[in-house]
C-alpha positions as CSV (number, residue, x, y, z in Angstrom):
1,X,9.6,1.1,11.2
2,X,6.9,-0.2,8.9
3,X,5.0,2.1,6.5
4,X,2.2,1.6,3.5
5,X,2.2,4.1,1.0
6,X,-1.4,5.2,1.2
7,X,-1.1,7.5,-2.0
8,X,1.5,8.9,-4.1
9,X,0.5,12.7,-5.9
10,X,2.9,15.3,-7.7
11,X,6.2,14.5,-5.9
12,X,4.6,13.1,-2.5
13,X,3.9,10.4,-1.2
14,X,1.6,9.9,2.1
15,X,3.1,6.9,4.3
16,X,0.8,5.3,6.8
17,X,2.5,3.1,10.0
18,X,0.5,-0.3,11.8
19,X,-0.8,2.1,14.1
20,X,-2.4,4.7,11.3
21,X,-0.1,7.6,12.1
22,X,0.3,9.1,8.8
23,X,3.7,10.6,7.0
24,X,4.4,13.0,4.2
25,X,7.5,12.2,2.4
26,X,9.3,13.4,-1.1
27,X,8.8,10.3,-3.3
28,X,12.5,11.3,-4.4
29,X,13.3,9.4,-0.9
30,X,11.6,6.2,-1.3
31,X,12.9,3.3,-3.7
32,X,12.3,3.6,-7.3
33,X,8.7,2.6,-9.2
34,X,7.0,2.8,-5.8
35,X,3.5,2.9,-5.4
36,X,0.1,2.7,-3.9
37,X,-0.3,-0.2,-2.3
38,X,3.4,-1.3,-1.2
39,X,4.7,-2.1,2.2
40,X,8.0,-0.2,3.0
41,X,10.7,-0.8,6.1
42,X,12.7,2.4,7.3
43,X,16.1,1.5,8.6
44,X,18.5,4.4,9.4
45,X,16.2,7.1,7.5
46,X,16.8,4.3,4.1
47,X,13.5,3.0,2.9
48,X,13.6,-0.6,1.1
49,X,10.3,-2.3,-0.6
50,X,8.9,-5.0,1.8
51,X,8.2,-7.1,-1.1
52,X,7.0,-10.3,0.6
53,X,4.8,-8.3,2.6
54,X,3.2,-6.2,-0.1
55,X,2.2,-9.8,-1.9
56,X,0.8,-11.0,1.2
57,X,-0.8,-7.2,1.5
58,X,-2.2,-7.7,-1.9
59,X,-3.7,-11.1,-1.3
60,X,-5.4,-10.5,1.6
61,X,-7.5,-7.8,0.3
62,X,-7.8,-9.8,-2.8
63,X,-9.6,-12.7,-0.7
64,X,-11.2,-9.7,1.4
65,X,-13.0,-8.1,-1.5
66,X,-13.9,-11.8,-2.8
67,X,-15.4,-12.3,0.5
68,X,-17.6,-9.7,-0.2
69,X,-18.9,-10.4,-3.5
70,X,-16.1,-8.5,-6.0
71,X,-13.8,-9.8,-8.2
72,X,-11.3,-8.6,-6.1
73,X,-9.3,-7.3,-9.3
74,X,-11.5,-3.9,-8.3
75,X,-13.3,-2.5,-6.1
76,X,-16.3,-4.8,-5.1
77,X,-19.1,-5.3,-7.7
78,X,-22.9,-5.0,-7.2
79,X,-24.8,-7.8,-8.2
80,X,-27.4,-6.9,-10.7
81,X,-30.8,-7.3,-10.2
């Protein structure tokens, strides 16, 4: 199964599938420097880091939030008056 790790807070780490079920975990049983942002697999109750599909993750919302007018480094900027 495919997860994103939605957050990551004092020991726990909230997992989210494709369909937006959600799942609490102990951060002890996911790979090592995980965080926000990164795509997981579950195989046999082992997580491993999806890293080709984290970068492509990441880029997507980078051209998203350019799309819409941010840097996409951030959250999107305001354009000042």
């Amino acid at each position: 199964m495919r997860y994103t790790v939605d957050r990551v807070s004092e020991g726990i780490a909230v997992l989210e599938t494709e369909t937006g079920e959600r799942r609490t975990l102990e951060l002890a049983k996911l790979p090592e420097n995980v965080k926000e942002g990164d795509c997981l697999v579950e195989m046999n109750g082992t997580f491993s880091l999806d890293s080709k599909r984290t970068t492509r993750r990441k880029r997507k919302l980078h051209a998203w939030l350019k799309a819409l007018g941010g840097s996409g480094d951030s959250a999107p900027q305001t354009k000042k008056k």
